[in-house]
N, C-alpha and C positions, 0 to 999 in steps of 0.2 A: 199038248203040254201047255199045262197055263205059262202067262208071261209072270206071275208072281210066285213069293216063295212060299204062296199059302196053299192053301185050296181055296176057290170058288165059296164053295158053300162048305164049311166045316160040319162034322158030323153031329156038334154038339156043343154046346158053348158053355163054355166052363164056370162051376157055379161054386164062391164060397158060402160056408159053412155061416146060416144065422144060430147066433148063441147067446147075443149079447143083451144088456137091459141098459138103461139110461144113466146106471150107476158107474155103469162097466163104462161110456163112453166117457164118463166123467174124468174117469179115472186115466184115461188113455188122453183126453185131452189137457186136463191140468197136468200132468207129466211132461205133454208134447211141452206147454209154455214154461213146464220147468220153473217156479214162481221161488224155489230158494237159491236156484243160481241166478236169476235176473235177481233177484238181491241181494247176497251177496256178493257177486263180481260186475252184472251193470248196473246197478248204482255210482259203485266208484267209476265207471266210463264214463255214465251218462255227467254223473258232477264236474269231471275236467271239462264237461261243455260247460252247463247251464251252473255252475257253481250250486250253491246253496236254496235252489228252487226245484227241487226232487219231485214233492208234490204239486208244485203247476202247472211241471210238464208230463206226468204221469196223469193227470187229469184230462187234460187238455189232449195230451194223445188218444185217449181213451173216446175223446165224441169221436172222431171219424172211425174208430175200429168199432163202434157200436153198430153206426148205420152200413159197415161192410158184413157184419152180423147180422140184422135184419135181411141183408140182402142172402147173404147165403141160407140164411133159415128160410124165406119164402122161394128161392128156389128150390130149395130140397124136398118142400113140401109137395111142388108142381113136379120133380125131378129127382130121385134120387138115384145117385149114379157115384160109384166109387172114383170115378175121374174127376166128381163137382166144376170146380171153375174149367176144366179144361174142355168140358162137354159143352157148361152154359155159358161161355164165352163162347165157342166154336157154332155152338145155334145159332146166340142171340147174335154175336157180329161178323166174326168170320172164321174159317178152319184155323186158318196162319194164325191169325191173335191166339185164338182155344188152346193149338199146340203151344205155343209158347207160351204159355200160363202153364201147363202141364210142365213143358222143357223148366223151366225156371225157378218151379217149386222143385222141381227134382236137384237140378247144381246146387241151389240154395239150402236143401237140406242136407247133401253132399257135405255143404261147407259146415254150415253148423256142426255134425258131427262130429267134423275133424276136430273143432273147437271144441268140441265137447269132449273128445274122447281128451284131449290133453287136460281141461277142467277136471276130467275122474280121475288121472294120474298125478294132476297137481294136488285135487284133495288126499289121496293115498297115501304122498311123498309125506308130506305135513303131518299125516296123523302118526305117521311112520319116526317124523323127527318126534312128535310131542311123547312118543311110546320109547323114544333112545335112541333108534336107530337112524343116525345119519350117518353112516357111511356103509358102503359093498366094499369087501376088498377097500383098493384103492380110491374108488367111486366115491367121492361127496354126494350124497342127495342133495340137491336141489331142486324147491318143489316151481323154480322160476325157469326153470328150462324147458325150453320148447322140446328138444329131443326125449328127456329121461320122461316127463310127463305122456310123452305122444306114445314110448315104448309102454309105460307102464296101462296107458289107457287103452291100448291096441288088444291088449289081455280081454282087458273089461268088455270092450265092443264083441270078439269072437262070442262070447262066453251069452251077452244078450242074445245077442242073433242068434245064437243055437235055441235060445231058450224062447222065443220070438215065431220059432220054425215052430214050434211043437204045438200053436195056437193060441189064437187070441183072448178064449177064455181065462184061457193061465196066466198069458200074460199080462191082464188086465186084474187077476186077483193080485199078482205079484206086487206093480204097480201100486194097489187101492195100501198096502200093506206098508210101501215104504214109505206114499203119500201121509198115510196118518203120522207116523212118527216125527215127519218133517213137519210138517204143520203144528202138532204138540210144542217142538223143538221153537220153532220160527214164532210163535205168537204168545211162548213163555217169554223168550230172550225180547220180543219186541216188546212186547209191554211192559215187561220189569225196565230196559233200556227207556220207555215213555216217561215211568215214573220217576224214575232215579238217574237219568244223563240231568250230566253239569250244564250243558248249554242250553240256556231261556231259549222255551218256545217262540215261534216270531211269525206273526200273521203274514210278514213277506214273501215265508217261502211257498206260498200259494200265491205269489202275484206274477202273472207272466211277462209283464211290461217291465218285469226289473230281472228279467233276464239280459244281459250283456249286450247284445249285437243280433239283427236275424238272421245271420248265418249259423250262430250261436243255437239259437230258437229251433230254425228248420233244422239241425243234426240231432240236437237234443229229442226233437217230435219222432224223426225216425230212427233212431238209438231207441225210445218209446216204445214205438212201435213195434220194432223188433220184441222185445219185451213179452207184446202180448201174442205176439204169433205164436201161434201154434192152438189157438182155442178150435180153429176148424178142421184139425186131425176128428173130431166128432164124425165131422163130414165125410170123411177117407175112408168109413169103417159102417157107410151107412146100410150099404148092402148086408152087412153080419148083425144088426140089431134086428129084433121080433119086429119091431114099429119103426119105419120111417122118422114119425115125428122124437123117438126119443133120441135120433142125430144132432135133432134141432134144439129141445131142451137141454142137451149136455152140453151143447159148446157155448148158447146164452150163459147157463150156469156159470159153467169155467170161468167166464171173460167176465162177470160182476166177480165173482170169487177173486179173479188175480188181481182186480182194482182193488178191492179190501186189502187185500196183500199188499201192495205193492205201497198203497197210502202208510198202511198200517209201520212197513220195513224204513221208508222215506222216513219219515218222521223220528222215527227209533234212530236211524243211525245220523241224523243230523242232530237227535238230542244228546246222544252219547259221543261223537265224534267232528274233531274241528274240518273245515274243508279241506287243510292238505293233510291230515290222516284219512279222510274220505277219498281224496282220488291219489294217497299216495300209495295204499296197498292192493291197487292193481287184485289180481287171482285171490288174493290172501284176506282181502277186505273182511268176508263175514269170519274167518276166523280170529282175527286182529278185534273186531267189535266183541265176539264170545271173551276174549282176554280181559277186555276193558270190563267186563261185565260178572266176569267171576273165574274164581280159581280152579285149575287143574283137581280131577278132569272133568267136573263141570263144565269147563270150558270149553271143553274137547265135542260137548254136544249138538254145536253149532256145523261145525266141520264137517262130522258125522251125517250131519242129514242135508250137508252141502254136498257131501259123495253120495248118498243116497237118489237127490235128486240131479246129478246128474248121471247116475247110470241109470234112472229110470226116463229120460229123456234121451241116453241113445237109443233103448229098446223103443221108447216112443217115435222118435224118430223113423227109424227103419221100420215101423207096423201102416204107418199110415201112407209112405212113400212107394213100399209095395203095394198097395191097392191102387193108389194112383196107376204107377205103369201097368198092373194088370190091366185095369180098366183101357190105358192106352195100348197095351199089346192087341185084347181082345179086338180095337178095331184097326190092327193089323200098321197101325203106327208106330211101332216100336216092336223088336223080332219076337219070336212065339216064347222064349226062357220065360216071358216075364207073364205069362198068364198060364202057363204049368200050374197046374191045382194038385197038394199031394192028396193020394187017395186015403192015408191016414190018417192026417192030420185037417185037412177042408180048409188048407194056408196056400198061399203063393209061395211055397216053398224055394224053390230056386231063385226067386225075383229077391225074398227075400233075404238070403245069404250074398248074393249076388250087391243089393245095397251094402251089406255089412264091408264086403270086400272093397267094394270103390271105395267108400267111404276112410278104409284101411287106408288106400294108394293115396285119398288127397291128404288125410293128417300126415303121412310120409312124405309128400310135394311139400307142407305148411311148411317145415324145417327149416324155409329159406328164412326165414324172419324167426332169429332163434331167441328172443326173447315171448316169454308167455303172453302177457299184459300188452304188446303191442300187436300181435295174431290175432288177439282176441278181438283189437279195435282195427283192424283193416278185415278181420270176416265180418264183424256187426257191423260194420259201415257198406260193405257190399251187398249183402243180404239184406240188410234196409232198402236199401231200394228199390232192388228186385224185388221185394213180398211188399212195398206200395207200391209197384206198376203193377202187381197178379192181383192184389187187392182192391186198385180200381179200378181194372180191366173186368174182374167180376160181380163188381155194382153195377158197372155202365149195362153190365149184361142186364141185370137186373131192370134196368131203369128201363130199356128197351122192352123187353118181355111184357112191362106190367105195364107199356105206356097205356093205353087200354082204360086202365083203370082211375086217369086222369078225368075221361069223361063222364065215366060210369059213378064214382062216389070219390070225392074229393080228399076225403081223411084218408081214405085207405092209398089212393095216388099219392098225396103226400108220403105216406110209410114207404112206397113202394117204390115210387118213383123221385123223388124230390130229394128225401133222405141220403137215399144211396147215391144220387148224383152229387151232391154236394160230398160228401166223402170222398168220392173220386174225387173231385176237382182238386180238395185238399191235398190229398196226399200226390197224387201227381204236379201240381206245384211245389208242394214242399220236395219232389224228387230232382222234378228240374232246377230248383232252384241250388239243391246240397251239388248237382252237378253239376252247374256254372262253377259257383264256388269254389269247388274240389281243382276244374278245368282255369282257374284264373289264378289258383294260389302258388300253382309252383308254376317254371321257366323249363325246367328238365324231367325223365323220367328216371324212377330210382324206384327199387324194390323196398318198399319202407312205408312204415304206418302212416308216418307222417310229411307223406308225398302226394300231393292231390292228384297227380297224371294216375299215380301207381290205383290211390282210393278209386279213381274213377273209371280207370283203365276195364276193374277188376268184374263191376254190373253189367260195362257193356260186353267185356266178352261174354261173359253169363247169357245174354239177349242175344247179342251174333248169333253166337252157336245154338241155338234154338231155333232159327232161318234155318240153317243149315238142315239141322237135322231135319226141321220139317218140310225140306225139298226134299232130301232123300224119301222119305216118309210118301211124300206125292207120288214123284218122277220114279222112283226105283220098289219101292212097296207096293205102291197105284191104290195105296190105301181109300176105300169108298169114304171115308170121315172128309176127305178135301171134295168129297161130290156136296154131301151132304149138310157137314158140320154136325149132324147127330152124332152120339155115342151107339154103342150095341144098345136095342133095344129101348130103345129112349124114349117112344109112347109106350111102352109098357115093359115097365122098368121091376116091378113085382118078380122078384124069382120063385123058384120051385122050394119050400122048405125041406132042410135036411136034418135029420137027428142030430143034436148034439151030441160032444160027447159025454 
């Protein structure tokens, strides 16, 4: 009898389905970063930090999440592996770091969802009130409630995830579909708001030294940051693209795409809106701006593809965090549900309902913080930090892999190596630094946005529990990933193609 709950040698290792083109990854990555809820609702976060400097520090976050780009594109090219940082971390430095890059993008997308599922119930309630109906029965809608939002958005998440089971092609036509209208939506209303907001343009808000305070700076960078996550879902989904490299093309793409956005959104709502209408409407922010900007139901068009893109951002969510754990089941570090292949569909089928569900239970945990606008700012704040330690834990990878190339040709060591190291170093100081901070500001701990024990309580457990798990993972799986730090198949990483369907 083996001592593990696997076998030895499996009869065959489980392969998804390639289908996908460089458009499709587009489409599944700009969804992942969601570019009309990070403007619509973190803008107004990010402004309670950095005031009226939208675009400096939307710039400014953007260099270090460039050279974590590079990094993940020249490993994808040496490697492509649906686990990405958790594989080339676990190579390049060690299993325990690998897994917990894996562990942490997993809680952290966890979390996101649950923010997110409440974001799809908040846009729903609001389009609901602008349509007459506020009230059920006795029910007031309120589209500010953490509860009514969380039930309404719990609908939305089953209903992707079913839709998410059926395969990646679909859902990535789905995706490219609601992509367009939001982008129509968002760069009508932005530019008409460029030309016509009452408030003078102001070279200052591109200056980052008139940012407030560096504590101010460093929350704003990873409030940022957050932002742009999600352009390396590309990367999650690299095994189902015909080419490798168009992994790599679709998440560069994404990540200059959401800086246009993201300048383009900054701009527009500091030209039409003062800073306490900017960080006073909390969840409601891009619909409050669509008001400012034109009459019902014109109006209403902002909102619309404010729901859009957030329920194509839990489908995004939940596509590329199943590949993740497949790729971590396959080597036997995490139990066999999550790399079950259905034989109809060529999906992690159960891994992927399996997300949708947790994902259920933590928006149902959020409830403890039952305002919307403050859940939104204690998950972005947690999450921030966790995806800059998984983001320079897989440069560093990087920097190690390519050191090599330091002696061999010096430009290309610099891209390779130099780049991505400085990336890391950034964002890992900006983590440690929002952590002191968080850990100096308050005296007590209290369940509350704005409690720094609670803010900071919230990443480390996120990191604990990814130890954990990956003793388990060693000591009780004996998974061979802690021998090796390879993935399955990791020199030759090419699968078998299969018909689409």
């Amino acid at each position: 009898m083996s001592d593990t709950p696997y076998s030895v040698d499996p009869p065959a290792r489980p392969e998804l389905r390639k289908s996908l083109g460089v458009l499709d990854g587009v489409a599944i990555a700009a969804s992942s970063t969601a570019a009309t809820t990070s403007i619509g609702i973190g803008l107004g976060v990010t402004a309670g930090v950095v005031g009226l400097h939208l675009p400096a520090i939307m710039l400014l976050a953007f260099l270090p999440v460039l050279g974590i780009a590079g990094a993940f594109s020249r490993l994808n090219k040496v490697e492509p592996n649906a686990g990405n940082g958790y594989v080339w971390v676990g190579r390049s430095l060690t299993p325990w770091l690998g897994f917990m890059v894996g562990w942490v993008n997993l809680v952290a997308v966890l979390a996101f969802l649950a923010y997110t599922t409440a974001v799809t119930g908040s846009a729903l309630l609001q389009l609901a009130g602008d349509a007459g109906l506020r009230r059920v029965g006795a029910l007031a809608l309120d589209p500010g409630s953490t509860a009514q939002t969380t039930a309404v958005g719990i609908l939305v998440l089953v209903a992707v995830t079913l839709t998410a089971v059926t395969g990646i092609r679909s859902a990535a036509r789905l995706q490219a579909g609601l992509l367009v209208f939001e982008y129509v939506v968002l760069l009508g209303f932005c530019g008409y708001g460029i030309v016509t907001g009452p408030h003078d343009f102001s070279l200052s808000w591109f200056d980052p030294f008139a940012i407030p305070s560096a504590t101010a700076l460093a929350q704003g960078l990873l409030l940022s940051v957050f932002c742009y996550w999600g352009f390396e879902s590309a990367f999650s989904v690299n095994e189902e693209v015909r080419d490798p490299r168009d992994a790599s093309r679709a998440g560069i793409t994404t990540l200059f795409t959401m800086l246009g956005l993201f300048l383009l959104g900054s701009i527009a709502f500091q030209r039409v809106l003062s800073e306490e209408e900017l960080v006073g409407h909390g969840a409601e922010g891009l619909a409050f701006f669509g008001d400012r900007l034109a009459s019902q139901p014109w109006a209403a068009l902002p909102l619309i593809a404010l729901m859009f893109s957030a329920v194509a951002s839990l489908q995004a969510g939940v596509i590329p965090t199943a590949r993740a754990m497949f790729a971590m089941s396959r080597d036997r570090t995490l139990g066999p549900v999550w790399s079950k292949v259905s034989p109809r569909y060529g999906t992690p089928a159960a891994g992927t309902v399996l997300i949708g569900a947790l994902a259920a239970v933590v928006a149902g945990l959020a409830l403890v913080i039952p305002r919307l606008a403050d859940m939104i700012m204690a998950t972005v704040s947690a999450v921030g930090i966790v995806v800059a330690l998984s983001y320079a834990l897989t440069a560093i990878a990087a920097a190690v892999r390519f050191r090599s190339l330091l002696r061999e040709n010096w430009r290309e060591g610099v891209r390779a190596v130099v780049l991505p190291s400085l990336s890391a170093a950034a964002l890992l100081g900006l983590g440690g630094y929002l952590g002191w901070s968080f850990y100096t500001s308050a005296d007590h701990f209290e369940v509350s946005a704005d409690n720094g024990w609670f803010l900071l309580a919230t990443p480390l457990a996120m990191i604990a529990s990814g130890f954990v798990a990956a003793a388990w993972a060693k000591w009780v799986r004996k998974s061979p990933y802690f021998r090796t730090g390879k993935g399955t198949d990791a020199d030759a990483p090419q699968l078998i193609p299969t018909s689409s369907r």
